[in-house]
N, C-alpha and C positions, 0 to 999 in steps of 0.2 A: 253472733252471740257467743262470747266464752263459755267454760263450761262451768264456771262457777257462779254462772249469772241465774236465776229464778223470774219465770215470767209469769203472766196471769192466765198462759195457755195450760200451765199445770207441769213445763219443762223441769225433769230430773236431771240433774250432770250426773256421768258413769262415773265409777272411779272402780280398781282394779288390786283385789288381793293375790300377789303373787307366797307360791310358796316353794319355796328350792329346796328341796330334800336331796338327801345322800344318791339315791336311783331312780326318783320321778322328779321333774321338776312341774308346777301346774299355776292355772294363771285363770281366776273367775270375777267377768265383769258386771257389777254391780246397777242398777237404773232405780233408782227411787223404790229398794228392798227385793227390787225382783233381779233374778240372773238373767241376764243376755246371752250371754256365752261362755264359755271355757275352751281351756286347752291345758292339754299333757305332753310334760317329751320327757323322755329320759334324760338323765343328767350325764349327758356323755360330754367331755372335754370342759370345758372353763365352765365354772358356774354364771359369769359375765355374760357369756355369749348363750347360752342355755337362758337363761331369765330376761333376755335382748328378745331371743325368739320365740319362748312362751309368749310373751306379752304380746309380740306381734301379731301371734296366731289367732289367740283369742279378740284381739281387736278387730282382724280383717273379718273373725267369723261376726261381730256385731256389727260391723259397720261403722264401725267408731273410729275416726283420726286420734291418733295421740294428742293432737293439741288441746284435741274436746274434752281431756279425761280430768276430772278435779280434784282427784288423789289418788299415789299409789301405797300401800300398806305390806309389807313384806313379812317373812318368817320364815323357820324353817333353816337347816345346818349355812346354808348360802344367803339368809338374807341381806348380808352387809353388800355381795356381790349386785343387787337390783340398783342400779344408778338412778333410776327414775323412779326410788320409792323417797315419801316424805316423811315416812314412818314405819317405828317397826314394833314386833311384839312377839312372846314367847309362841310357840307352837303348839304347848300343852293352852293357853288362855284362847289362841286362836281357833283349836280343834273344840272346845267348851262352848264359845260362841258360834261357831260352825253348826256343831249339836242342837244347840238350845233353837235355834231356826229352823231347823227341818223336822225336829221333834222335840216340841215343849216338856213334854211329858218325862222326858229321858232325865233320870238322876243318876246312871251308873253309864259310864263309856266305858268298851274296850276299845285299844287302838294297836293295831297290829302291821307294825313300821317292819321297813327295812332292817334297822337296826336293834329295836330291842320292840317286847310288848308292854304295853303299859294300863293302867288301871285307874279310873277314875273320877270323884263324883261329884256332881253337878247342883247348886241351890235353883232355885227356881226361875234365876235372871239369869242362865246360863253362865257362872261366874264357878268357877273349879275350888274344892274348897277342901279336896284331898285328892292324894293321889299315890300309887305305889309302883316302881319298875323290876320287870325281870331284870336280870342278873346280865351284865355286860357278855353277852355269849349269844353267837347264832343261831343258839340252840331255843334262845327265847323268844325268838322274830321270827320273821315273814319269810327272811331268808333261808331259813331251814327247810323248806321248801322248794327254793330253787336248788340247794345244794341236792337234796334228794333227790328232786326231776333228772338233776344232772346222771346218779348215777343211773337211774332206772333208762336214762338215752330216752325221756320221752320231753316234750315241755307241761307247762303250767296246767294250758287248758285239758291236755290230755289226762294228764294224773286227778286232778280235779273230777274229769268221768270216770275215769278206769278205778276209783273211790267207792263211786257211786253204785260198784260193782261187786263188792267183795260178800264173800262168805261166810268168810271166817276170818276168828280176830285174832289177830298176832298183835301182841303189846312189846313197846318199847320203852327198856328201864332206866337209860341212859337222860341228863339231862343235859350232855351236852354235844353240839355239832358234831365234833368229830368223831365221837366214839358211837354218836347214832348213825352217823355214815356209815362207819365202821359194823355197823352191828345188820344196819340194810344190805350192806355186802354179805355178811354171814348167812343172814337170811335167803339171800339168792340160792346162795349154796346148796342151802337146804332145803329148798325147791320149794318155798312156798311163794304164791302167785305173785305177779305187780298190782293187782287188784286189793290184797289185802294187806299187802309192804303199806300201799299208800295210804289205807284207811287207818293204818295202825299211828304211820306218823302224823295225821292230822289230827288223831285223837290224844298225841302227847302234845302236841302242840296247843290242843284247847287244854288238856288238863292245866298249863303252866297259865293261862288264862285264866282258868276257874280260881286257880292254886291264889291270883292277884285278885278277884271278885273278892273272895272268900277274908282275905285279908284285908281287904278296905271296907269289906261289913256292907254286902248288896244290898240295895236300894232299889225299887222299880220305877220308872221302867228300866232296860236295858237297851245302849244301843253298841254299836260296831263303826270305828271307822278305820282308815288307816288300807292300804293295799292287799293285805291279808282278806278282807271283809268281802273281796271279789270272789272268793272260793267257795264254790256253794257247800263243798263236802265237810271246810273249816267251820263255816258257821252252823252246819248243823249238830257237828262234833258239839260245839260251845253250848246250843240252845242243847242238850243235850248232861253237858254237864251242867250248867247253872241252873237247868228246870226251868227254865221258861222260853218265849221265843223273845228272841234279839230284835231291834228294829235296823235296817239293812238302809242306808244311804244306796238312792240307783247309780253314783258313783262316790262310793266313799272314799277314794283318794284326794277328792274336792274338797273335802273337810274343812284343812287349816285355811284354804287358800279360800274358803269363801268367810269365813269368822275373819280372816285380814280386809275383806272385801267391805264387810259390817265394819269393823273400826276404822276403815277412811271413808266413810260414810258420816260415821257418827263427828270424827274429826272434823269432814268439809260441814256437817249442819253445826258444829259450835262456834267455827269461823265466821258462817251466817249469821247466830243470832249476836255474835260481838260487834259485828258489821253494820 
């Protein structure tokens, strides 16, 4: 049986949203609205060969042959690199449909990328119908974070606890990368902890959050997605500034990659009923 065939046993065909982003790339296999599987790798070297091996991974983890798959749906900075996508669509409509699946309820997303954060709100069919971006700077993304880990010589997971740790609040006025690098060096100097360096930058980090809630006029519910959403110290900064609690994807870097997963879905059942 193909995989675009429907039988009387209740057979769903899989089909597979990939999403290539700038430093994750992620791949989640779809079955008649329920996930099978996933997979993540970082986007090191060709996006070609990165979205070849996503794919892969998450198919061996379902069990799935590529032949069996009845569509693939792409997005995200690399989606033209997926060869074996049949379609493709924005990241921001992809992260909206992602949203609206896991939490109907959600009218406001944050999504805290690699490269910038962004703001944005949701109708009731999971369909994006505003939205507003920080400021092309590191200073407004996820990355600012890794650049901090960097200087503090510790990684993610660890800054993330040693957050969870602090006393006392040292703020950072700076909004952008460098000069908050710049200013976390200063800070060393002056001998205040790594414990409250890190809570200080995660709490500028949600203000530039909030700073995007605020300006696209919050709606409840609230969720988070996007790689930043993994930090537990980030999102409490957020529920903290916006006043309420966020709802947390158990892996929100899935996000786009499964809202791609829903539109070749939706795509393989229009094929059907034309069929």
């Amino acid at each position: 049986m193909s995989a675009s065939d429907n039988d009387s046993s209740g057979y769903r065909p899989a089909v597979i949203g990939v999403d290539i982003g700038s430093s994750f790339s992620k791949a989640v296999v779809l079955s008649g609205g329920t996930i099978i599987s996933w997979a993540i790798l970082p986007s090191v070297g060709s996006y070609r060969a990165v979205a070849d091996e996503v794919i892969n991974q998450a198919l061996a983890r379902a069990g799935v042959a590529a032949e069996d798959i009845a569509g693939v749906s792409a997005t995200g900075y690399g989606a033209a690199s997926v060869a074996s996508a049949s379609q493709s669509s924005s990241d921001l409509s992809c992260q909206g449909r992602g949203i609206a699946y896991l939490f109907p309820s959600a009218r406001t997303v944050v999504d805290i990328g690699a490269q910038f954060t962004r703001a944005f709100r949701l109708d009731g069919a999971g369909h994006v119908v505003a939205f507003v971006l920080s400021e092309k700077c590191a200073g407004g993304s996820g990355r600012l974070l890794a650049i901090i880990a960097r200087v503090l010589q510790i990684d993610l997971d660890e800054m993330d606890r040693l957050a969870r740790e602090s006393k006392k609040k040292v703020d950072f006025t700076t909004s952008c990368a460098v000069f908050t690098e710049s200013e976390v060096v200063s800070r060393i100097a002056e001998g205040e902890s790594r414990e409250d360096i890190a809570a200080g930058v995660y709490r500028a980090l949600a203000a530039k959050a909030q700073s995007l809630v605020e300006r696209l006029k919050f709606a409840p519910d609230c969720a988070l997605a996007g790689g930043g959403a993994k930090n537990t110290s980030l999102v409490k900064s957020i529920e903290e500034g916006v006043g309420v609690d966020v709802l947390v994807p158990d892996e929100p870097q899935l996000v786009a990659a499964l809202g791609a997963a829903l539109m070749a879905e939706d795509k393989v059942a229009v094929g059907k009923s034309r069929s």
